[in-house]
C-alpha positions in Angstrom: -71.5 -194.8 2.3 -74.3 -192.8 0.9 -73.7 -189.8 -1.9 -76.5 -187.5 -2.0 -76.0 -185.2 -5.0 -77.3 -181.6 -4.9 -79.3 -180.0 -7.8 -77.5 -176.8 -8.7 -80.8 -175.2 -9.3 -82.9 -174.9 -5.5 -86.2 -174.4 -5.1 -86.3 -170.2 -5.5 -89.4 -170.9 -2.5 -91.6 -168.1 -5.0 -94.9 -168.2 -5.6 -94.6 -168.7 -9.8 -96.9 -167.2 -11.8 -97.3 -167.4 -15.6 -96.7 -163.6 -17.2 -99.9 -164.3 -19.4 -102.5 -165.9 -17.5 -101.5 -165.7 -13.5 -102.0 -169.2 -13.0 -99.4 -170.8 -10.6 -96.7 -172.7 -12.7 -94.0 -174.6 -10.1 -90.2 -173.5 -10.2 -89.4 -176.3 -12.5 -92.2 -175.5 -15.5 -90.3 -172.1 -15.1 -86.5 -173.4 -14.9 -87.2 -175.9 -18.3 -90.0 -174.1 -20.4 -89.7 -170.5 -19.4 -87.1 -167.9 -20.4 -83.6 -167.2 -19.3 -84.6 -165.9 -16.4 -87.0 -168.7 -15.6 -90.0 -167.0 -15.9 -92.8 -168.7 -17.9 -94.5 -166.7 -20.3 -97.4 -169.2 -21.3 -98.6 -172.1 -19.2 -100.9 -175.0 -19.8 -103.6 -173.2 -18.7 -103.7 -170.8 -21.1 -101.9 -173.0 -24.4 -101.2 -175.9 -25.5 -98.4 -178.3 -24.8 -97.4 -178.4 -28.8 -96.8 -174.3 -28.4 -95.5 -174.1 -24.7 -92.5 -177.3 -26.1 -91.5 -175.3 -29.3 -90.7 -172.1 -27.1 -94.3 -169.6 -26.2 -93.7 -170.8 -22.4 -90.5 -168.5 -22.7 -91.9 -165.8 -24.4 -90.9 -166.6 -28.1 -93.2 -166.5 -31.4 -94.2 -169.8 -32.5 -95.8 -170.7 -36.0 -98.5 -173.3 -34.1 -102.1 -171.4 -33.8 -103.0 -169.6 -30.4 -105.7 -171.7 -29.2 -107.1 -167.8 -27.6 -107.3 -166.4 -31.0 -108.6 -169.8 -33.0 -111.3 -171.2 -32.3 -111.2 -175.2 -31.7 -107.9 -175.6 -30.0 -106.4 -176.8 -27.0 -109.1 -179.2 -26.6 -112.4 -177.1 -27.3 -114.9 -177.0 -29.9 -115.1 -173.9 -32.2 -118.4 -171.6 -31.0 -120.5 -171.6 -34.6 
């Protein structure tokens, strides 16, 4: 015999977009990172995986520096 379990979460089939940026994020970036209604407010497109894991993805203030307003973040050197 062979069980096959169902995830009580399908696929919503959407095309999902980050609110800040646009960028595609799938269903599941949304459904873990993103807000109550599994929308994703950041992505890692446009921040950083340190920000989007304490809680920007879902739309919440976090104390971490925006890499868009400091310079040097998210990988990049700071323009001098």
């Amino acid at each position: 015999m062979v069980r096959v379990t169902v995830a009580p979460w399908p696929s919503t089939g959407t095309d999902s977009r980050c609110q800040h940026c646009d960028s595609h994020v799938t269903d599941r970036f949304a459904r873990v990172f993103g807000d109550d209604r599994d929308r994703a407010h950041r992505c890692p497109e446009c921040d950083s995986y340190r920000r989007l894991t304490r809680g920007s993805a879902a739309g919440k203030d976090v104390d971490i520096p925006d890499p868009e307003t400091s310079p040097g973040r998210h990988g990049g050197e700071a323009d001098v």
